[in-house]
C-alpha positions, 0 to 999 in steps of 0.5 A: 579445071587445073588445065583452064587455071594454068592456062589463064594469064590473068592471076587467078586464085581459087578459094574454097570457103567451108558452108558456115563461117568462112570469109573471103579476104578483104580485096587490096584493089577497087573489085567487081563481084559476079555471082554465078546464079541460077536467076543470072543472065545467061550471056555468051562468052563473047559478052562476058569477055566484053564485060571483062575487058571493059571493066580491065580498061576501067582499071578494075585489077579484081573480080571476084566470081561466086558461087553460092551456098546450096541455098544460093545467095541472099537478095542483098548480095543479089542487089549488091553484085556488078553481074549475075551471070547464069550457066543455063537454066539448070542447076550444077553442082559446085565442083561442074560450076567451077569448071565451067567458070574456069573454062570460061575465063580462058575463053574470055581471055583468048576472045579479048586476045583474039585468039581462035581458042573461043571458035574452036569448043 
């Protein structure tokens, strides 16, 4: 996950939050929130990258990704996300999720770059 995270180049932070009693820090920008969940679509990287680059040209300067508990996220907080995005069908464990995340948002960035990175995995 560290090779993908200081590929990115977009700022991009990673935060862990314990299962009970931890909080995100409050955004100091307009956000988009993606929960990554297992009834998500399930888009390629391509769409992704166009959701992403759609939402940097509206002026979105956030976007939070998140993944869920061990009993995934709450039906508001479901209703409430810009995008439930899903990694397949199956289910992963966190620490292969948040891989897959960062390998994605590179992706992303080659993409909207037009980089041949995302032709090449």
């Amino acid at each position: 996950m560290a090779r993908y995270e200081k590929r990115l180049t977009w700022p991009v932070k990673f935060t862990e939050l314990p299962e009970t009693g931890g909080r995100i820090p409050e955004p100091q920008s307009p956000y988009k929130t993606v929960l990554l969940d297992e009834r998500g679509k399930d888009i390629s990287s391509e769409k992704l990258a166009a959701t992403l680059e759609r939402w940097r040209d509206e002026g979105m300067r956030e976007c939070r990704f998140v993944l869920g508990a061990a009993d995934g996220h709450s039906e508001q907080e479901r209703r409430d996300a810009d995008l439930l995005l899903a990694f397949g069908k199956a289910t992963w464990p966190h620490l292969l999720a948040r891989a897959m995340l960062a390998e994605q948002l590179y992706r992303a960035t080659t993409i909207i770059a037009g980089h041949p990175y995302h032709r090449s995995g």
